[in-house]
C-alpha positions, -999 to 999 in steps of 0.1 A, spaced: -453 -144 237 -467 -120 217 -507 -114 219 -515 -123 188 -495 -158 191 -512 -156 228 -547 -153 214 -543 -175 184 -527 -206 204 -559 -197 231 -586 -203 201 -565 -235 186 -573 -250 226 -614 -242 219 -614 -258 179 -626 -290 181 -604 -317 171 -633 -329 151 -629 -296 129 -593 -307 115 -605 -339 112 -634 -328 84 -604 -306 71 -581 -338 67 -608 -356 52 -619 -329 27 -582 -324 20 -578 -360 12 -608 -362 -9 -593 -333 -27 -559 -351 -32 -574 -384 -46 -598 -365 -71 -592 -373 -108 -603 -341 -121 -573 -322 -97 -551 -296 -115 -529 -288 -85 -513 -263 -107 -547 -243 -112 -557 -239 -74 -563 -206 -66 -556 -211 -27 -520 -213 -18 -526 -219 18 -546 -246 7 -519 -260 -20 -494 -260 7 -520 -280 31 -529 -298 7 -514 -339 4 -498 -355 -26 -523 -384 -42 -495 -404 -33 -491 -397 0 -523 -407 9 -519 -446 3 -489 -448 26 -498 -461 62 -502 -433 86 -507 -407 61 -538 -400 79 -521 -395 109 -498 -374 94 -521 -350 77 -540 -342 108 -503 -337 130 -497 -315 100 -528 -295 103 -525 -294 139 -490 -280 132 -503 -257 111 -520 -234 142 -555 -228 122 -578 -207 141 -613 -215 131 -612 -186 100 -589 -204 85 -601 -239 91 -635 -222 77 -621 -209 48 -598 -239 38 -630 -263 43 -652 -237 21 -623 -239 -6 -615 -276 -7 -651 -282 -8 -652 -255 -41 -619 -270 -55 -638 -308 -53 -668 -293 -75 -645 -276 -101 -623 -311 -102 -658 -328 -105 -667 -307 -135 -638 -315 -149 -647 -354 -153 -684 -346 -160 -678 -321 -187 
């Protein structure tokens, strides 16, 4: 195993699982919002995270987000960075509705 892939699956043993689990739920959030344009997010890492609206109603989807983030490997960065961009992509979606 290369280093990198050594030191990257050592810091995915340290993130809490509680971390993804704000992540899925932010994602979600994201997902159900009315004022989404998936085509106009600026993040593609967090487009391809990111889970259809539909998706979300189906039973187990929330199980399946968080295997999918967990599949992902995130180190904390990127956790950090997809949680700060979700979190910006929910306020622009917001603006969107409130004019």
């Amino acid at each position: 195993m290369p280093l990198s892939d050594r030191n990257r699956a050592s810091a995915r043993q340290y993130l809490p699982e509680s971390k993804l689990g704000d992540l899925a739920g932010r994602l979600r959030r994201l997902a159900g919002h009315k004022g989404l344009v998936r085509e106009q997010i600026s993040s593609p890492l967090l487009l391809r995270l990111l889970p259809r609206p539909s998706d979300s109603e189906k039973p187990g989807s929330e199980a399946a987000l968080l295997q999918r983030l967990i599949d992902a490997n995130l180190d904390a960065t990127r956790i950090s960075y997809l949680m700060a961009s979700a979190e910006q992509e929910i306020a622009i979606a917001h603006s969107r509705l409130s004019g």
